[in-house]
C-alpha positions, 0 to 999 in steps of 0.5 A: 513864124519863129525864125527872123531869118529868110533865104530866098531862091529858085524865082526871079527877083525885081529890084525895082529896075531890073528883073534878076533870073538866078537870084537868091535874096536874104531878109533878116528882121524885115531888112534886106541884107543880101541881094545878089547871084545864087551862088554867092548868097549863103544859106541862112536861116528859114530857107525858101523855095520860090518856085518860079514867083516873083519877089518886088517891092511893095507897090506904090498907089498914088491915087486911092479913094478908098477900101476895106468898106470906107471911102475916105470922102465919108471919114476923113479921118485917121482911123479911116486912114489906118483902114485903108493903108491895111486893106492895100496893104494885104493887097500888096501895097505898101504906100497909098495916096489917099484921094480925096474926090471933089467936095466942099472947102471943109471936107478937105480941111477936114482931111488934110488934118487927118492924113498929116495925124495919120502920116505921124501915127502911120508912118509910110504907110501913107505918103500924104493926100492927093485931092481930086478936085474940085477945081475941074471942068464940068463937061469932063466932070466923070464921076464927080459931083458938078454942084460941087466943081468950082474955080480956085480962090486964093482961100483955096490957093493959101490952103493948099500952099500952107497943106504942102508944108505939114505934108510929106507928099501932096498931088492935086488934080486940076483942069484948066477951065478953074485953075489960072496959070499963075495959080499953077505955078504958085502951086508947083512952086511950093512943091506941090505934085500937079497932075491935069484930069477931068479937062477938056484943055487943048494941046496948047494949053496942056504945054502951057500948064506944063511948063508953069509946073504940072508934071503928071495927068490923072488917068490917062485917057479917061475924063479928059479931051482925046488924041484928034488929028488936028488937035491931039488934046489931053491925052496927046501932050501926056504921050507927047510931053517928056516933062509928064507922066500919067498914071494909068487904070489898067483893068482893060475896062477903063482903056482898052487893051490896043489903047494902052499898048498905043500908049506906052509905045508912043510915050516920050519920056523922061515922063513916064506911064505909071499903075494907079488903081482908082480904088473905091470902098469895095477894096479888099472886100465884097461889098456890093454897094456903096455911096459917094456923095449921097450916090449910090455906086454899084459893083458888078464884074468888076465895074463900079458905075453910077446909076447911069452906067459913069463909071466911078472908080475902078474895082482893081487891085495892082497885081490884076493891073499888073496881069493886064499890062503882061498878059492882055497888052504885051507890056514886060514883065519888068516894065510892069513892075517899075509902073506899080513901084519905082515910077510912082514912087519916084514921081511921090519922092518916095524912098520905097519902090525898090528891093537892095541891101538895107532895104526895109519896106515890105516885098511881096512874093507875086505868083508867076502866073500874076493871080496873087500877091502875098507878103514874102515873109509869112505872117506869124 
């Protein structure tokens, strides 16, 4: 397009709190530089017609192994970076963690160098590395490789200390069973996002970890101890603690519809539930196949499973997500969006997530039927 300047009007507009209805925003050079009342945003430049979509900020990912064919496991490397953030990107997100799933000790050195070159190269693009593993527990092992699950050394201590320093965001899933509570909170202490996953922890301990630091759980309900009566588990202190928030795969194939609206109406905050898409290779592709760990994994009707049915991953993107949350579970359109912007990008001291003057990062214009996702401005 040759204009530099867009007027939008006549959809809604979400800011990354609020969802605005008689809305007109203005883009000039990719820069937001009116956001208010129709009527009081002049007419500028290219002028568009909505038509009822919606206009937000980019989404925010915090947990993504892969995409456009690659899993970040294979190559930890910035060219597998820059193929990811591209392939999220064209799905409507603009900043992803990439995830590295449970391997050896030089594999994740091996990755830690390539997300801090891929950061500098990048820009936001990438907000830093979030490692899944391997300290977690085998008898919640999910996907996970079990030779490969180990306890946490004080190498691997040094290691992540010192990688939270050269990185602007760094997330590390742990269980219980393989990471002591003075490692936690040495962990925590260096600024390091903890999040419990593939646990099979108590309630009790859960707390225990919380308040030595962690402050989010990894995929709410799946791979860790669920809600009992008498012992309400991983999942009851994610819905029970203020002091966590817990990223949630809403693709109605991981948890179920009822669950996921249990959820969100039991949740105390201020933690919050937040959209993560788990995504694999197959991302922003249509590649049946792929291998994890010597293992090959299978994409059928939006499953990605091991030969033994484990699901691995989830084939998922954030506006499928967030059709799910508004059309299936009965969530808000606006409670929605801030779990696929504003939360997980508050949670990543992240300054995107949100739309208002002077900001730069990508909006997507998303259909109002939530079945697409496009960047606002056209591509030239």
């Amino acid at each position: 397009m040759t204009h530099s300047v867009f007027t939008f009007r006549g959809g809604l507009v979400f800011d990354g709190r609020t969802l605005n209805t008689g809305y007109a925003l203005r883009l000039e050079n990719g820069v937001v530089t009116a956001l208010d009342r129709d009527d009081r945003v002049a007419s500028a430049g290219f002028e568009i017609d909505l038509n009822g979509d919606i206009l937000a900020p980019g989404y925010v990912d915090l947990q993504v192994n892969g995409g456009d064919g690659l899993m970040f496991n294979d190559d930890p490397s910035p060219e597998t970076l820059r193929r990811m953030a591209a392939a999220h990107r064209r799905l409507g997100t603009e900043a992803i963690l990439p995830t590295l799933i449970t391997d050896t000790r030089e594999l994740t050195l091996a990755a830690i160098d390539a997300v801090e070159k891929a950061v500098a190269e990048l820009g936001s693009g990438i907000l830093g590395i979030h490692t899944e593993g391997p300290h977690l527990s085998l008898a919640r092992k999910g996907a996970h490789d079990p030779a490969l699950i180990r306890p946490m050394t004080n190498e691997d201590l040094e290691t992540l200390v010192a990688a939270a320093s050269r990185l602007p965001v760094l997330m590390v899933t742990i269980a219980p069973e393989n990471v002591t509570l003075d490692q936690a909170a040495t962990l925590a202490g260096a600024g390091i996002v903890l999040s419990l996953g593939h646990s099979d922890a108590d309630y009790d301990t859960c707390l225990a970890y919380q308040k030595a630091g962690v402050r989010c759980v990894t995929h709410l309900f799946n791979a860790m101890r669920q809600l009992g009566n008498r012992e309400p588990g991983v999942v009851g202190a994610a819905l029970d603690s203020g002091g966590l928030s817990a990223g949630l795969i809403a693709d109605g194939i991981h948890v179920h519809p009822a669950a996921m609206r249990a959820a969100f109406a039991a949740k105390r905050g201020p933690g919050e539930i937040f959209l993560v898409t788990d995504a694999m290779a197959p991302a922003g592709t249509d590649i049946a196949t792929f291998e994890l760990n010597g293992r090959t994994i299978t994409r059928t009707n939006g499953r990605l499973t091991l030969a033994d049915g484990t699901l691995a991953g989830a084939d998922l993107d954030l506006t499928r997500a967030l059709n799910v949350l508004v059309n299936t579970v009965g969530l808000s359109l606006e409670q929605a969006l801030r779990a696929a912007t504003s939360i997980p990008a508050a949670i990543a001291g992240f300054a995107g997530g949100r739309l208002g003057v002077g900001s730069k990062g990508l909006v997507n214009r998303i259909g109002k039927d939530l079945a697409s996702c496009v960047p606002a401005v056209p591509s030239a």
